[in-house]
C-alpha positions as CSV (number, residue, x, y, z in Angstrom):
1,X,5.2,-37.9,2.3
2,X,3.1,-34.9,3.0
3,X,4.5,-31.5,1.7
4,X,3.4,-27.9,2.0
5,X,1.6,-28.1,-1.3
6,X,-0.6,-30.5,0.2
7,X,-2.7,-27.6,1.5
8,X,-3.4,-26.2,-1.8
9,X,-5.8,-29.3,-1.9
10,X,-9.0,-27.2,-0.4
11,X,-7.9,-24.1,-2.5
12,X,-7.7,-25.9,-5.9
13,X,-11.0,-27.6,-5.1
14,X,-12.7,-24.4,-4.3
15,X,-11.4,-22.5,-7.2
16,X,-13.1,-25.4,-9.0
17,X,-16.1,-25.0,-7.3
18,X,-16.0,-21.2,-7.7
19,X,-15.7,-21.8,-11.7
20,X,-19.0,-24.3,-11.8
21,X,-21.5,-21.5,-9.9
22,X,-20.6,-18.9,-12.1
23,X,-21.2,-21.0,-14.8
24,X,-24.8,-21.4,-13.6
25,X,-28.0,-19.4,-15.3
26,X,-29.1,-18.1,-12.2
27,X,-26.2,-17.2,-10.2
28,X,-24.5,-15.1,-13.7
29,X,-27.9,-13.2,-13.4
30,X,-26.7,-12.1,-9.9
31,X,-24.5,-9.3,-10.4
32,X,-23.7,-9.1,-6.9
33,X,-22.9,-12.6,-6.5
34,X,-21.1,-12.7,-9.7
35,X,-18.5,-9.7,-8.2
36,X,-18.4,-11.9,-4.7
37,X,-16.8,-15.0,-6.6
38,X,-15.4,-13.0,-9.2
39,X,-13.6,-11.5,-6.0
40,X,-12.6,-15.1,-4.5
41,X,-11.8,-16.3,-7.2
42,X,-8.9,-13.5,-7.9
43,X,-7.8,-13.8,-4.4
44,X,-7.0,-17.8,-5.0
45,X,-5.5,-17.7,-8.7
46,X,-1.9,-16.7,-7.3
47,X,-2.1,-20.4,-5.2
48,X,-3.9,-22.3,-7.5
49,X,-1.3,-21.2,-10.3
50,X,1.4,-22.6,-8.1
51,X,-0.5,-25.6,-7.2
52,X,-0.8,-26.3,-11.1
53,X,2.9,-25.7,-11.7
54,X,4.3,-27.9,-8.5
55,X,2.3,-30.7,-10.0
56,X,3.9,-29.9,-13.5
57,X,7.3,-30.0,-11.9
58,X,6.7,-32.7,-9.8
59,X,5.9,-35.0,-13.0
60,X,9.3,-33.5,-14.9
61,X,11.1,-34.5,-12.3
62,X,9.7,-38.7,-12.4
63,X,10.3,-38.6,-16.3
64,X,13.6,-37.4,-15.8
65,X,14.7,-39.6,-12.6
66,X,13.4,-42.7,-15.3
67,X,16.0,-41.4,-17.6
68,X,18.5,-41.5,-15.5
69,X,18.3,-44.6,-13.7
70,X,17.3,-46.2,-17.0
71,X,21.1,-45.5,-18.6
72,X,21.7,-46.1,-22.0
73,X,23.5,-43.3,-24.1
74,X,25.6,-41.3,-21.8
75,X,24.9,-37.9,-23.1
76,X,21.1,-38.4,-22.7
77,X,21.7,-39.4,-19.2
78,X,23.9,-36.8,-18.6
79,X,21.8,-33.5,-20.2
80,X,18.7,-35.0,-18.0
81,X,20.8,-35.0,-14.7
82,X,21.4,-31.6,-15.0
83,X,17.7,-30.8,-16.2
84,X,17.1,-32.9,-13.2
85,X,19.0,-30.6,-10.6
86,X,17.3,-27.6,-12.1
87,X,13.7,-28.6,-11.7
88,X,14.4,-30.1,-7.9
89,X,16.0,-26.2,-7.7
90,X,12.6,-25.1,-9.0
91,X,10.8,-26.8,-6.9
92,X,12.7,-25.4,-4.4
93,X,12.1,-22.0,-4.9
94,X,8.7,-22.9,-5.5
95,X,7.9,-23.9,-2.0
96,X,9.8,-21.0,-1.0
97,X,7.1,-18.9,-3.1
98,X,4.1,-20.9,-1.6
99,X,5.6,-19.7,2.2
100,X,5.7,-16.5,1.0
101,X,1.6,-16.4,-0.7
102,X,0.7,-18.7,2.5
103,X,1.3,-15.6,4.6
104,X,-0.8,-13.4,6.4
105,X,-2.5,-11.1,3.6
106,X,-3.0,-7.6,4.7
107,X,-6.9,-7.3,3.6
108,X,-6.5,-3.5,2.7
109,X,-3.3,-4.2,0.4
110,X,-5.5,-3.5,-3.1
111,X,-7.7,-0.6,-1.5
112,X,-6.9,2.9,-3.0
113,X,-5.6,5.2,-0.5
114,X,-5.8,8.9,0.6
115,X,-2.6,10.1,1.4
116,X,-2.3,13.0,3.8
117,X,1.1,15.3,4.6
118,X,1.6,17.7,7.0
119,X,4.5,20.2,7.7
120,X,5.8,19.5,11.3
121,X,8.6,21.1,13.4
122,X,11.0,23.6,11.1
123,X,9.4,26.2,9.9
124,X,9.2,27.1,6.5
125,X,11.5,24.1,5.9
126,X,9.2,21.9,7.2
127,X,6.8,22.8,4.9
128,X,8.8,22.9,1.5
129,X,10.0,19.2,2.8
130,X,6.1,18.4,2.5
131,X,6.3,19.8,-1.0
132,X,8.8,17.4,-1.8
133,X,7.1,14.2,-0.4
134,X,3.8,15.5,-2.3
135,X,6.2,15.3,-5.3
136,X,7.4,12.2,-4.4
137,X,4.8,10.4,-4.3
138,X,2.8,12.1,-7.3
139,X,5.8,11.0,-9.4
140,X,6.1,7.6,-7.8
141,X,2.3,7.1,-8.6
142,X,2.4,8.3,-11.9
143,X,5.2,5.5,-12.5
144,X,3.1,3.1,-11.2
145,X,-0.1,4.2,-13.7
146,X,-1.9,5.2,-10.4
147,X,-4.3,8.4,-11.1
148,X,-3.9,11.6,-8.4
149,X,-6.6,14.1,-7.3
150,X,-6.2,16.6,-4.7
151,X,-8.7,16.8,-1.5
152,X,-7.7,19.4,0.2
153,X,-4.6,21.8,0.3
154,X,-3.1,24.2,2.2
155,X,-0.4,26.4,0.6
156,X,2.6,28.4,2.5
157,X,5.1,31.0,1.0
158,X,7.7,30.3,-1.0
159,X,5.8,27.3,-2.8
160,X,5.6,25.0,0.6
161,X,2.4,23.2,1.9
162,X,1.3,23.1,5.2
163,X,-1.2,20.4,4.3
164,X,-2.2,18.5,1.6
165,X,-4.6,15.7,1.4
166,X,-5.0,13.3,-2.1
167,X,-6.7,10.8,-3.2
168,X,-4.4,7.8,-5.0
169,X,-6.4,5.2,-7.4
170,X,-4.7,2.3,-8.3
171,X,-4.3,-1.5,-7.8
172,X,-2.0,-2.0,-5.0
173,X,-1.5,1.6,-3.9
174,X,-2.3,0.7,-0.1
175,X,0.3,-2.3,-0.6
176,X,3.2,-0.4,-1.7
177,X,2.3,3.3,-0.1
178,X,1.2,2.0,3.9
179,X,5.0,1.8,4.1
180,X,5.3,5.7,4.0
181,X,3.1,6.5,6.8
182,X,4.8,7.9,10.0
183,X,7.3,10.9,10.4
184,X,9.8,12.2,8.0
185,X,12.7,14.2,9.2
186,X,14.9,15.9,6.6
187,X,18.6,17.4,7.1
188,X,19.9,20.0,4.9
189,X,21.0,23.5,4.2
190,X,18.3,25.7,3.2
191,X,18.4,28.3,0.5
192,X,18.0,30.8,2.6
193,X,20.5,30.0,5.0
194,X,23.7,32.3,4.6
195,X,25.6,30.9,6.6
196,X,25.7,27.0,5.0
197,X,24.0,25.7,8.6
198,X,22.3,22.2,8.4
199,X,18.7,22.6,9.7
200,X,16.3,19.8,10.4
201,X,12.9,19.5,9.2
202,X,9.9,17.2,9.7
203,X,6.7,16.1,8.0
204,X,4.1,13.7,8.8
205,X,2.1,11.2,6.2
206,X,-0.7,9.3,6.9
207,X,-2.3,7.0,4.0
208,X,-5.4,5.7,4.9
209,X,-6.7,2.8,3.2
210,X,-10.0,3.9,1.4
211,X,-13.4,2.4,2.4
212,X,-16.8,2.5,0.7
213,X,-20.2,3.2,2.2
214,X,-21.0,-0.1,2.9
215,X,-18.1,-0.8,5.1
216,X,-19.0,2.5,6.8
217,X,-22.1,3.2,8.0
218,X,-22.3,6.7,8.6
219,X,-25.8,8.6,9.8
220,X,-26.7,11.6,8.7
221,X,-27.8,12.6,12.0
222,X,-24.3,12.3,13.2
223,X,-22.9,15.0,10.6
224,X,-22.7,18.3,10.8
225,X,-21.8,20.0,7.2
226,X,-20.5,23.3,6.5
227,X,-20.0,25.0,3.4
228,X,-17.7,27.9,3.1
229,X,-15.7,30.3,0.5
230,X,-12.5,28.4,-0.2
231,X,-9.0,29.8,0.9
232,X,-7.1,28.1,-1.4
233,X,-6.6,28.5,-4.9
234,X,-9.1,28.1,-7.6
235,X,-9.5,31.5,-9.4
236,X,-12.5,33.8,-9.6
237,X,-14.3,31.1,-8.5
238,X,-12.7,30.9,-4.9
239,X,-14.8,34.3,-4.1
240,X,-17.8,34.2,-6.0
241,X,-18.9,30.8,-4.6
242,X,-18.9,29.0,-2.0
243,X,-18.1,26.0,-2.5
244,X,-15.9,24.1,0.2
245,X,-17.1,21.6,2.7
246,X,-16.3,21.0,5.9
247,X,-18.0,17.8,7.8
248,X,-17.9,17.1,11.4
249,X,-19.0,14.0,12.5
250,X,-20.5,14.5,15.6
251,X,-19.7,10.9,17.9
252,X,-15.7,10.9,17.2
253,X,-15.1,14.8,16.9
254,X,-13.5,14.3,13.4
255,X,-13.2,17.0,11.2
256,X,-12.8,16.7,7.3
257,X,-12.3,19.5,4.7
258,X,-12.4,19.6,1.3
259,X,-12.0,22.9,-1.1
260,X,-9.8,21.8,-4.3
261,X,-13.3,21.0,-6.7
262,X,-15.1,24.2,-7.7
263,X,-18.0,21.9,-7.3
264,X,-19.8,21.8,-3.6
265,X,-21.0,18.3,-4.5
266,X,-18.0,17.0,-5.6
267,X,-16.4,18.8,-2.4
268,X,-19.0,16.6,-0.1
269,X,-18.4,13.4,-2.1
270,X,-15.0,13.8,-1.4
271,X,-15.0,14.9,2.0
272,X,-17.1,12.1,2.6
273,X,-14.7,9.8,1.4
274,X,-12.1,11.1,3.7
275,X,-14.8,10.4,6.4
276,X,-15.1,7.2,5.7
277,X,-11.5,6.4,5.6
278,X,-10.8,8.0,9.0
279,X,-14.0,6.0,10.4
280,X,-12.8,2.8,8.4
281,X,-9.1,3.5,10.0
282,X,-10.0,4.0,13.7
283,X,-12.3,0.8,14.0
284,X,-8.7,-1.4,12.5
285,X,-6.9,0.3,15.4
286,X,-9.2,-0.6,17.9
287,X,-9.2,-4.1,16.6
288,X,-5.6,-3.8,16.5
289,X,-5.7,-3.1,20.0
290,X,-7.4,-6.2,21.2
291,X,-4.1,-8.0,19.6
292,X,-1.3,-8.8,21.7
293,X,1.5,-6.6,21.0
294,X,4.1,-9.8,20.0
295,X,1.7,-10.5,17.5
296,X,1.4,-6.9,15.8
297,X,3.4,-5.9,13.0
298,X,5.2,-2.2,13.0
299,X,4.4,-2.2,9.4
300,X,1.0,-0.5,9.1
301,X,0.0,-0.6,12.7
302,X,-0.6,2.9,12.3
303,X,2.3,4.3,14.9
304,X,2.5,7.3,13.0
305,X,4.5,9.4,16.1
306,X,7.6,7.3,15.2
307,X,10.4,8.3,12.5
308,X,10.7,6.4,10.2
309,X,12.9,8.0,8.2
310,X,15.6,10.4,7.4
311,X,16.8,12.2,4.2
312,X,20.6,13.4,5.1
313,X,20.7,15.5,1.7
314,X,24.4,16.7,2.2
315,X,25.8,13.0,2.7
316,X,23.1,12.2,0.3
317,X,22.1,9.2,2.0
318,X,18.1,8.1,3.3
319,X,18.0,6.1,5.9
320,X,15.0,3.9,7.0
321,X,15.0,3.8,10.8
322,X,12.5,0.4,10.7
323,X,15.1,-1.7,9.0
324,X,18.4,0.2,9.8
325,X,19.3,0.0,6.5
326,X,20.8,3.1,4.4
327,X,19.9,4.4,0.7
328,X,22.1,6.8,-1.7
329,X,20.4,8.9,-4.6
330,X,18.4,11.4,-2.6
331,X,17.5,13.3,-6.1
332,X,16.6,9.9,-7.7
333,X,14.6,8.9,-5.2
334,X,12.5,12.6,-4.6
335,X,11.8,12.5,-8.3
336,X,9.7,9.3,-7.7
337,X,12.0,6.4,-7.6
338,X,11.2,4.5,-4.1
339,X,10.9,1.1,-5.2
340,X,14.2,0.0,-3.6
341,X,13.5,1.2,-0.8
342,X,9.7,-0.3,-0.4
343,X,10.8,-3.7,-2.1
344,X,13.4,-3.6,0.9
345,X,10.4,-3.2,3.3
346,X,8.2,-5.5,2.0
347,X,10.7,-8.2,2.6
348,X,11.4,-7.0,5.9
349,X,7.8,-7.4,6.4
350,X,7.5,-10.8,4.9
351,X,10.5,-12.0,7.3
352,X,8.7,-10.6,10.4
353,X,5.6,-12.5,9.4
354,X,7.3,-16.0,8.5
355,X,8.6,-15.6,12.7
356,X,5.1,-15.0,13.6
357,X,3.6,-17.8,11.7
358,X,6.5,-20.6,12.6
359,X,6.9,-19.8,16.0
């Protein structure tokens, strides 16, 4: 009878045949071949692991079945009927797994990202709001044991940002974060409002999944680099030298700043990263494009015009406009605490994608 786990077959046997060339004198000499199968290999451990453990259950499930047709003493028979219905319930849920890890795979999902926010309609609101996502998701990433380093910023009064672009390192970060990307909106009553009037506020986030230079060819001939006194903050330094970069690369018209390092180098590395990342991002939409639309998923397609979500902070409720689906602990959640609503999201996701690939 042919099951699902019947096309772990290929897998197992290239795992196999993964484990015998790194074994070999002159491919473990090749470091860049070592990091290519190294690389494979990774990406089929989650299915060969579940490959081994089917196989496992499968041969629990004979020994016990032989027990219990077999008779003999009754409480034997009976404790390995019930270990019975718990591995056939294992196996169970272990197809249900395999589904799941036969999806799909976003390629991006273990890239580090750079996550960018701006303020958007509201003011000085609007931009305090984008002080509180930056928090949000330094705390979150902090939790997570992801490092933070700030690109670029740009400050307003009373302790708000404007803009502020970061850099997050960390395995899965594109995974979990490429849910955030599209427009906030925020309700509340700010401080400075005497007379206890609920204003609305937005802010925009784009997380770009990060790309090296091989992925991104970019000519020299096609930037144009400037190097200017920062405006942001950064001490003596900010006036003596100059040290911030801006790079426009000439073909697409983008334009990438970097001013946090008091380094100029470090400023063009950076900004060159951010380069790349836009490059790297515009090339997946216009694949993206040459997709049908049935077949494209709202999830990190990019649409970042859309709200996606609101924070209603005097019913103290978020709600995610993707899923229709509500969340309570507004201060729980601004101090870093979004898994619940991203575990939501991913399973959203994972539904969408199970239509897609039975229909």
């Amino acid at each position: 009878m042919s099951s699902i786990f019947d096309k772990l077959e290929p897998v197992v046997r290239r795992h196999q045949r993964i484990e015998e060339l790194m074994a070999q004198p002159d491919v473990a000499t090749d470091y860049a071949r070592v990091q290519e199968l190294a690389k494979e290999r990774a990406s089929l451990e989650e299915l060969v692991g579940l490959s081994a453990k089917h196989k496992e259950l499968l041969q629990e499930q004979v020994d016990l079945k032989s027990l219990v047709e077999e008779g003999g003493d009754q409480e034997l028979v009976s404790m390995a009927r019930e270990e019975l219905d718990g591995v056939e319930q294992m196996l169970i849920d272990l197809a249900e797994a395999l589904r799941l890890a036969l999806l799909p795979r976003d390629p991006n999902d273990d890239r580090d990202v750079i996550v960018e926010i701006r303020s958007g309609t509201g003011g000085h609101e609007a931009s305090l709001f984008a002080a509180d996502l930056y928090r949000l998701y330094t705390r979150y990433a902090q939790l997570q044991n992801w490092k933070v380093d700030v690109m670029d910023s740009n400050p307003s009064d009373l302790g708000g940002l404007n803009k502020i672009v970061f850099d997050i390192q960390g395995k899965g970060a594109f995974s979990r974060l490429k849910f955030e990307r599209g427009v906030h909106r925020v309700q509340r009553v700010p401080e400075t409002e005497a007379q206890g009037r609920i204003h609305t506020s937005t802010a925009t986030v784009v997380v770009l999944p990060q790309a090296d230079e091989v992925e991104v060819n970019i000519s020299a001939e096609d930037l144009r680099i400037d190097i200017f006194h920062a405006g942001g903050h950064g001490g003596q330094n900010v006036n003596k030298v100059a040290t911030a970069v801006r790079i426009v690369h000439e073909p697409t018209g983008l334009v990438v700043v970097c001013q946090d390092e008091r380094s100029q180098y470090k400023n063009k590395q950076r900004a060159m990263s951010m380069l790349r990342a836009r490059l790297f991002e515009a090339e997946q939409q216009r694949q993206d494009a040459e997709i049908s639309q049935s077949r494209r998923s709202q999830v990190g397609s990019a649409e970042r015009s859309e709200k996606i979500r609101t924070y209603n902070y005097p019913q103290d409720r978020i709600t995610d406009h993707r899923i229709s689906t509500s969340f309570h602990g507004i201060p729980r959640v601004m101090d870093g605490q979004l898994d619940e609503i991203i575990d939501t999201l991913v399973v959203w996701e994972q539904g969408r994608l199970l239509e897609e690939v039975t229909s």
